[in-house]
N, C-alpha and C positions, 0 to 999 in steps of 0.2 A: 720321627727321625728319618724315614726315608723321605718324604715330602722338604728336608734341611735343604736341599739349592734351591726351593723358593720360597719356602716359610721358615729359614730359621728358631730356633727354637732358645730364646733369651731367658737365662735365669733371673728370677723376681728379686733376689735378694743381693746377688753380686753384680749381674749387669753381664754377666759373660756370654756368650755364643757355647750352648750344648753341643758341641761334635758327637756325631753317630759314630760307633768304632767300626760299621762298614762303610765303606767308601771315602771315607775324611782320611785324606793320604796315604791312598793307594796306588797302586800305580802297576801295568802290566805290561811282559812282553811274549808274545804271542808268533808261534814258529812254525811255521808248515813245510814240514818233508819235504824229499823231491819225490816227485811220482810222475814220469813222461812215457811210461812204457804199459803197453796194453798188456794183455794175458796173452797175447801171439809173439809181444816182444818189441811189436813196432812203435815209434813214435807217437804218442796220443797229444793237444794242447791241453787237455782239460785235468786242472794237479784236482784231487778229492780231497786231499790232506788241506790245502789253500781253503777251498770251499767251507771244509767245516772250522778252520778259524775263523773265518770271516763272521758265519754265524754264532760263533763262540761270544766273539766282538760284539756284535749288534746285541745277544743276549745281559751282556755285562754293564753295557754303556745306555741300557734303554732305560729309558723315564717312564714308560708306558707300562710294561712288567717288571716292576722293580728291583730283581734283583740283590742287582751288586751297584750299580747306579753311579760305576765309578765315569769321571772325566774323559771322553774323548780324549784328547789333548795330551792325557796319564796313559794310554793303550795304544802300544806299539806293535804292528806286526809286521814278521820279516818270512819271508821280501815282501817289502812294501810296493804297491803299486808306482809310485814316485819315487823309487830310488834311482840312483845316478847306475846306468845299466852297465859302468865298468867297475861297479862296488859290489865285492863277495861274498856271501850273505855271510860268511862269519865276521866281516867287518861291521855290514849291516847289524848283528847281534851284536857284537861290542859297540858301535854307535848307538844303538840303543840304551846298552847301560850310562854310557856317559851323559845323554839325555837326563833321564830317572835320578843320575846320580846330580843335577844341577837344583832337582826341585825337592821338596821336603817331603819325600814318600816313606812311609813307615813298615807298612807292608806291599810286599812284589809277589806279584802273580806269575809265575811263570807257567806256562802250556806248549808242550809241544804234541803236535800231531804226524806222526812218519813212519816211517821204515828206522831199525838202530839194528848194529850191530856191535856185539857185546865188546868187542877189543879196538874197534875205532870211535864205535859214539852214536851221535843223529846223522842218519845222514841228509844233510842240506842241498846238495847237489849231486848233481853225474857220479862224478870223483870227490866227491868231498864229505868230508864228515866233521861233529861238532863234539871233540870229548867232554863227556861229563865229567873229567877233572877240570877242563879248561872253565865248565859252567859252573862249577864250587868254586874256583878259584875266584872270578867274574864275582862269587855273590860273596863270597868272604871279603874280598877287599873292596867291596862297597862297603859294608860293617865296618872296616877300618878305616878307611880314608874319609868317610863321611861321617858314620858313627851315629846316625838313625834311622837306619834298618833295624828293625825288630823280629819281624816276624816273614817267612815266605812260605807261602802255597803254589806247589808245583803240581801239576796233573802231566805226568808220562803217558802220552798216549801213543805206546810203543810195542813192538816185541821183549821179553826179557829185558826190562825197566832196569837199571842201577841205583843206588839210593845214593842221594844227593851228600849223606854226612859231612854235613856243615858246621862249622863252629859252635861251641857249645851255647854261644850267647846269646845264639838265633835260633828264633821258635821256629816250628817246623810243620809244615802238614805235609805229605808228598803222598797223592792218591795214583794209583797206578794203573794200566786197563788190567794188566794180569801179573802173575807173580814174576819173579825174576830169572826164571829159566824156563817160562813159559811161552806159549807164541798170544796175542792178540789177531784183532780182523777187522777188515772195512772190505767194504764193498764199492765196486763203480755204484753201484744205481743208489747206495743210503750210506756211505760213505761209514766214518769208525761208530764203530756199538759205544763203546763208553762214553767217546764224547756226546754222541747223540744221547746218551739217556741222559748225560748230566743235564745237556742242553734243556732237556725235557723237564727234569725234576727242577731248577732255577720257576721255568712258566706253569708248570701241569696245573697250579693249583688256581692260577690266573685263570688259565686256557680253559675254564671246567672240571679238571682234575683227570680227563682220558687220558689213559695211555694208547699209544698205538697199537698194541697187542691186546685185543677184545677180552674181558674178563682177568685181567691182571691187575694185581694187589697192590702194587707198588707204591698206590697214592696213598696206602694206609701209613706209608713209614712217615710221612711228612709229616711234623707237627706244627700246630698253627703259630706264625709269629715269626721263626728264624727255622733254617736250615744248620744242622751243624754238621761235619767232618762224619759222625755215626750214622744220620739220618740220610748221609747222600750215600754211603758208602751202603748200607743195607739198603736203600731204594734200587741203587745200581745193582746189586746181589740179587735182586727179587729177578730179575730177568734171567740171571744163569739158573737158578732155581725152577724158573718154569720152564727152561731149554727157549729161551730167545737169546742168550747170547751165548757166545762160543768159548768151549774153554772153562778152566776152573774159577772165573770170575775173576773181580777189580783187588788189587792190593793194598797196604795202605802201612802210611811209615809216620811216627810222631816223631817228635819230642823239642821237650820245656813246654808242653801244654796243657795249662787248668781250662777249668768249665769254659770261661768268656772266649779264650781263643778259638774254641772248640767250633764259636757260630760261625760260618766261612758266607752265609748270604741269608736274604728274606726271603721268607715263604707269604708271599702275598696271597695271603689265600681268599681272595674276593675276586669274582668272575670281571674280568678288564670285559667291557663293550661300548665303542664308541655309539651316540644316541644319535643320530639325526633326524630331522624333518623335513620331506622333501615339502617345498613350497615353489609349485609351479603355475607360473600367469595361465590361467584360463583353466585352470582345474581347483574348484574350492574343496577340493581336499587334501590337508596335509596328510600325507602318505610317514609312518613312523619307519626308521630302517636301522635295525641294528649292527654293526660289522664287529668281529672279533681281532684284535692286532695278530693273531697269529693265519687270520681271510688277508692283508695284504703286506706284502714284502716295502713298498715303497709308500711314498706319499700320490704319485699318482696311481699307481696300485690301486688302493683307498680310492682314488675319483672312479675309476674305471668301475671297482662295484656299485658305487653311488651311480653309475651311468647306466648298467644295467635294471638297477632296481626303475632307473627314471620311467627306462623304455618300455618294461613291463607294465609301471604302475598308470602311467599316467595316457603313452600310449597302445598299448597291449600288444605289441610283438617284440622282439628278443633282439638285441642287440646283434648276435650272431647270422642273424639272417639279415643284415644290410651294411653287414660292414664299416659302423660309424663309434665304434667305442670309444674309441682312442681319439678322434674327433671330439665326440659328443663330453667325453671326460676335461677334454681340455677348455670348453666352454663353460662347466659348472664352478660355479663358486660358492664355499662352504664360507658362511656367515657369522657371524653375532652382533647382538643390538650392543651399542656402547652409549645409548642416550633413548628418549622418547620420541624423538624425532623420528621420521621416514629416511632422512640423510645418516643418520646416526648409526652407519653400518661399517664394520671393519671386515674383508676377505680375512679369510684363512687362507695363508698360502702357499706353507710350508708347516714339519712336525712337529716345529718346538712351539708353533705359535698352537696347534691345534693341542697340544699336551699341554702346555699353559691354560688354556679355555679349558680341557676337558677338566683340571685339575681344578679347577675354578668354579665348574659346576654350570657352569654358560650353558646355553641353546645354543646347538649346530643346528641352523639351517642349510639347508643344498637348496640351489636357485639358480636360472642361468646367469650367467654375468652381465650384468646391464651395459647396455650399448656403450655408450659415455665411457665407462669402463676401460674401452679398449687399448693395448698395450702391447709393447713390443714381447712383451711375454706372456699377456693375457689374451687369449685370440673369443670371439662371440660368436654367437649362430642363433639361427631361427628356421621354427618350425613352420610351414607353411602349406595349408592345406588347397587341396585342386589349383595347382600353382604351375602347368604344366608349360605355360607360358613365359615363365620367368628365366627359364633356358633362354629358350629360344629368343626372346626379346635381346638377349646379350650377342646371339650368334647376329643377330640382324644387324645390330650398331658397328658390325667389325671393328671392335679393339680388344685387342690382343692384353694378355694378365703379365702378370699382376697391373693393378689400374692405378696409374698414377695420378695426383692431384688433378691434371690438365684433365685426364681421361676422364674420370667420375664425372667431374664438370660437365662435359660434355654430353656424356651418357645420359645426366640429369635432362640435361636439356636439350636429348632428342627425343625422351619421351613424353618432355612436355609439349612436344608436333606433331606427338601420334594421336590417335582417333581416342577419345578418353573411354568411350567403350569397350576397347580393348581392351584395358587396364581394369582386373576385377580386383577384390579388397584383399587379397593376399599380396598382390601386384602390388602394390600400393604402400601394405605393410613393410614391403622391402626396399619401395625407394624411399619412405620416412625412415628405413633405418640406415642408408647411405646419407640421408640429410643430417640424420645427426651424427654420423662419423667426420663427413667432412666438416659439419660446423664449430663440433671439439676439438678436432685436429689438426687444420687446416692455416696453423701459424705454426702447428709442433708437431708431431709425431708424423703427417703427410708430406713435411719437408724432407726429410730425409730416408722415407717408407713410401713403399708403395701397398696396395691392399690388394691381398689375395682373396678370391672368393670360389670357393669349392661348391656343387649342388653335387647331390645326394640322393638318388630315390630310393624311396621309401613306402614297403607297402600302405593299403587306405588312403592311394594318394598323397601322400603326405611327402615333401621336399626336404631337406634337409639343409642348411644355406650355411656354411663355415668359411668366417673371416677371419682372418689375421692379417697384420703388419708382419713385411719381409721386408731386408735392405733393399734402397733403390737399385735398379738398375743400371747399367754407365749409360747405354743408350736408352733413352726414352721409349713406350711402345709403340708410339708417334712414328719413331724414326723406321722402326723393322717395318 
C-alpha cells in the first residue's frame, strides 16, 4: 500500500484499483508563523517556524521514508516561496483552501508552526494575525460547499492552542505542542520540540530507530506497520517524561474517531540505505558505499558523499584538503544497467529517478561520467597523474577561457608542433579527451558553448581537470 504510486495494487476478482486510506486524497496546508525578531529584538532573516515546515513537507511528501507519501502538488505552504509578494498571507491561506477545494481531497492536514495569541489567533505576520474562528469557518464550509471533506488533522504548534470544534460531521484529530493555557518552545539553533519529534517519530524507525537524546525510550512506542494518533502522541510524551522537552507536554483533541481513523501515517520500520558501487577506471575494486536519506538533504547532497567516499577510497586523501567536492560531485554519475550491453546504461540524475531504481532493486553504480557524455548540465573531469605540464602547456598557447570551438581547434593543433617528448601519457590522456569533446560536439553543443576547463592540484601529484559547457560568449576569446 505505500509502494501504490508505482505498483498499484488491482483486485483479482473486480478489476479495481486498492486505494491506501493514507495518502489517496489527501491533501495539506502548511503555515509558518512570523518570526523576524532576535532575542535582543532586532531584525533577523532567518523565520525557524518557515524552516521547520519546510522539513515537515519533505517528511510527508517523501517516497524514500514513507510516511504520509502524500502528492507534492496536494501540499501547500504559506508563505510560499512564489507567491505574488503583494498577497497577505491570510489571502495566501484562503487561496490555498480554494486550491484543495477544486481537487478531490478527503482528508486535510492542517500544521501550523508560530507564535498565537489567545484573543487574535496565529500570528502570520508583523501585525497580523490568523483567528481560529476564521480557520473553522475555512474548514466547515469546505464540508459544505464541497461536501468531501471527512476528516482533518491539525497539529497546533503553538502557545495555548484553541481547539478547532468543527462540525460534527467532520472527524477530527487536533494534536497540540501543549495544553491550552500552556506556553510551548522552539529554539533558534533546533527550532519547535514537537514538530521535531513528530518529525522524528514519521523516519526514527527508517533512520535506525535513534533518538537524538542518547538512551531514550521513545522508539519503544512505535508499532510496526502504521503510526496512529496514541502512538505519536505517547512517543512525543516520552520526551517531557525524560525532561527533553519543556512544559507539561503535547495535547490532544478527537472526535467522530474509530480504530481505522486512528492510523495518521506508516511506521516503516526497515533501515532506508541507499547501496552503491563505486566503479572507477583504473581501480579494480568495486568499493561498496552505503548512504542513509537522513546523510543528505538534496540530491547533490547524496553526490557530494559519493565524492568523498571516491577520494578516500580510490585515491586516499579527503576531499577537504583540496577543495574539489563540489567539482568532483558534479562529475560523478550514478548508474544502472538497462540491457547486456556496455551502451545499455541510464544516469541517474535526479530523486525520483533514483527512488524508482532503488525501489526496483537496481545496482547503483557511481562512475565518472563519460566523456561523450558531456552536457550543458552534465560537466566531466579527469584525473591525471605527474601532469604538472598540462597547466602550463595551456598558459604557453595564450588563449584565454572559456575555449571556444575555434580555440580548442587550435590549441589541438599547436601541440601537434610541439617536440612529442614533451607530451608524457597523462598529457596525452587529456588531449584524447578534448578530441572526443570536440568530435561529439562540434555540430551541437560547441555551437553555441564554449568549454570551460578548471585544473586542480591535488596531493600525490595528481591534477584534477574539470569541464563543463558555459554559454558562449558575445565576443570571441580570439577577439579580447
Amino acid at each position: 500500500m505505500r509502494n501504490s504510486y508505482i505498483n498499484p495494487i488491482v483486485c483479482h476478482t473486480c478489476g479495481n484499483t486498492i486505494k491506501p486510506f493514507i495518502n489517496e486524497n489527501w491533501g495539506a496546508i502548511l503555515v509558518s508563523g512570523y518570526d523576524k525578531t532576535d532575542e535582543q529584538g532586532g531584525e533577523e532573516g532567518a523565520n525557524v517556524f518557515h524552516e521547520d515546515i519546510v522539513k515537515f513537507k519533505d517528511v510527508i511528501t517523501s517516497k524514500v521514508l514513507p510516511a504520509m507519501c502524500l502528492s507534492e502538488e496536494n501540499v501547500i505552504i504559506v508563505p510560499g516561496d512564489d507567491a505574488n509578494s503583494r498577497q497577505t498571507i491570510d489571502n495566501q491561506i484562503d487561496e490555498a483552501f480554494t486550491v484543495l477545494e477544486q481537487k478531490d481531497i478527503r482528508t486535510l492536514l492542517f500544521v501550523y508552526s508560530g507564535h498565537n495569541n489567545m484573543e487574535r489567533g496565529f500570528q502570520i505576520d508583523k501585525n497580523k494575525y490568523y483567528p481560529i474562528s476564521t480557520l473553522r469557518t475555512r474548514l466547515n464550509t469546505l464540508k459544505q460547499s464541497v461536501g468531501k471533506l471527512e476528516k482533518v488533522i491539525a497539529i497546533v504548534d503553538c502557545c495555548e492552542p484553541q481547539l478547532l470544534d468543527l462540525d460534527k460531521s467532520i472527524k477530527v484529530i487536533q494534536l497540540n505542542a501543549t495544553g491550552q493555557t500552556e506556553e510551548a518552545e522552539a529554539t533558534r539553533g533546533q527550532g519547535s520540540q514537537f514538530l521535531s519529534y513528530i518529525i522524528q517519530a514519521f523516519t526514527a524507525s527508517a533512520n535506525g530507530g535513534k533518538c537524538k537524546h542518547p538512551g531514550c525510550a521513545c522508539i519503544e512506542h512505535l508499532k510496526p506497520g502504521f503510526i496512529t494518533v496514541e502512538d505519536l502522541w505517547n512517543y512525543v510524551d516520552e520526551h517531557r517524561k525524560n525532561g527533553n522537552m519543556f512544559g507539561n507536554g503535547p495535547s490532544k483533541n478527537m472526535q467522530g474517531i474509530d480504530w481505522k481513523n486512528t492510523i495518521i501515517a506508516y511506521n516503516y520500520d526497515f533501515e532506508v540505505q541507499f547501496k552503491f558501487t563505486i566503479d572507477w577506471p583504473g581501480n579494480s575494486i568495486k568499493v561498496p558505499v552505503c548512504v542513509s536519506p537522513n546523510m543528505a538533504t538534496s540530491f547533490f547532497a547524496l553526490k557530494e558523499i559519493l565524492a568523498d567516499e571516491v577520494i578516500k577510497h580510490v585515491y586516499g586523501f579527503n576531499t577537504n584538503d583540496c577543495g574539489i567536492k563540489s567539482e568532483l560531485a558534479d562529475i560523478l554519475s550514478i548508474e544502472i544497467d538497462t540491457g547486456p550491453k556496455l551502451y545499455n546504461v541510464e544516469e541517474i540524475d535526479n530523486e525520483k529517478k533514483l527512488l524508482l531504481a532503488w525501489n526496483s532493486k537496481r545496482t547503483l553504480r557511481c562512475t565518472p561520467r563519460r566523456l561523450h557524455n558531456i552536457d550543458t548540465a552534465k560537466a566531466v573531469g579527469l584525473f591525471l597523474k605527474d601532469s604538472t605540464k598540462v597547466h602550463t602547456k595551456h598558459l604557453e598557447c595564450n588563449i584565454q577561457q572559456p575555449f571556444s570551438l575555434h580555440d580548442l581547434e587550435m590549441f589541438i593543433d599547436m601541440l601537434e608542433h610541439m617536440e612529442t617528448n614533451s607530451l608524457d601519457e597523462s598529457f596525452k590522456e587529456y588531449t584524447d579527451a578534448l578530441d572526443i569533446i570536440i568530435h561529439r560536439n562540434k555540430e551541437t553543443q560547441l555551437q553555441d558553448n564554449d568549454l570551460q576547463v578548471s585544473f586542480f592540484d591535488l596531493p600525490d601529484n595528481y591534477t584534477f581537470v574539470y569541464m563543463k559547457f558555459v554559454p558562449k560568449l558575445q565576443v570571441s576569446s580570439m577577439q579580447n
